[in-house]
N, C-alpha and C positions, 0 to 999 in steps of 0.2 A: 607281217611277220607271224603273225598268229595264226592266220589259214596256214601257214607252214607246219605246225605243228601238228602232232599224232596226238591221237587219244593218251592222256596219261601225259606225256614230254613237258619238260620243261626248259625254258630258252637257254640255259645253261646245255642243256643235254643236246640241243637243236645246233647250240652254235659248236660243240664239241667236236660234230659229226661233220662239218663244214671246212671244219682250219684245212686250212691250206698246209703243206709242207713247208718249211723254212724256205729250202731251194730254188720252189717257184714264185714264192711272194717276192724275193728277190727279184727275178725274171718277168716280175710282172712291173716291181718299182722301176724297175729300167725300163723297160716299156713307156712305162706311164712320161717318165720322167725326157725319155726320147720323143716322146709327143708333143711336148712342152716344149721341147727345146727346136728340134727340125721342123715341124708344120704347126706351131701355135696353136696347140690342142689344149684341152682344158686340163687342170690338175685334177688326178684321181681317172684321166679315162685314158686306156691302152689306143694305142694307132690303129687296131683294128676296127674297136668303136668306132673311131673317130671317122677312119674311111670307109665303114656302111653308112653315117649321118652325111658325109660329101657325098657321095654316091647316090643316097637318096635324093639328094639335091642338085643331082646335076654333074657336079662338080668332074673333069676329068681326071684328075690324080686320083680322086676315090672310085671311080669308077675301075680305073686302071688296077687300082692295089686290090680292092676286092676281088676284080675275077682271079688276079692271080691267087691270093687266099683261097681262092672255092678249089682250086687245083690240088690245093693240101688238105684242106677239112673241107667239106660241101658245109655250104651256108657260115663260112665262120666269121664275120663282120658279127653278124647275130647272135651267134654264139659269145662271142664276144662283150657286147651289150649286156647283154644278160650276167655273164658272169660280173663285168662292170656295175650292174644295178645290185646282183647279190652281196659283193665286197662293198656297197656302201650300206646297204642294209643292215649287213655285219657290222659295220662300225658303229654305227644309229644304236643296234642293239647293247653293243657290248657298255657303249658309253650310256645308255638308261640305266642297265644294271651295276655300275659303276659307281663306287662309293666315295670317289673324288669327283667335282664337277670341275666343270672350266671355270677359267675366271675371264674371259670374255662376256 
């Protein structure tokens, strides 16, 4: 998180610039939550993740859903991932700087 940062910034300011819209974290919890539920995907990863990592692997559903993805965004399994790995990074940070901790 910290290579993230500009000269000067601070992670409040870093994660400022990051939030998402209400509308699409929505769009993305359903996502997520349809991955969980239709192909036994993990919590917190969208279906697009999910079918670049089958696809890596092999796998023909993911293979299949990817290239149809690449039809609407070039390369978005990956794209995907990536944003997957930012929104947990998000979370990681916001809860460091968090002045309530879990009770886990």
């Amino acid at each position: 998180m910290s290579d993230s940062l500009l000269k000067g910034e601070t992670k409040a300011d870093f994660l400022a610039t990051v939030k998402e819209p209400w509308w699409r974290r929505v769009l993305i919890a359903g996502d997520q939550l349809l991955n969980v539920l239709l192909i036994n995907g993990q919590p917190g990863e969208t279906m697009s993740s999910h079918a670049g990592r089958a696809a890596a692997k092999g796998h023909l559903w993911g293979k299949v859903l990817s290239k149809f993805l690449n039809y609407i965004q070039l390369n978005h399994c990956a794209i995907a991932e990536g944003g997957d790995v930012e929104r947990a990074q998000n979370v990681e940070a916001l809860e460091e700087n968090s002045e309530t901790k879990p009770i886990y």
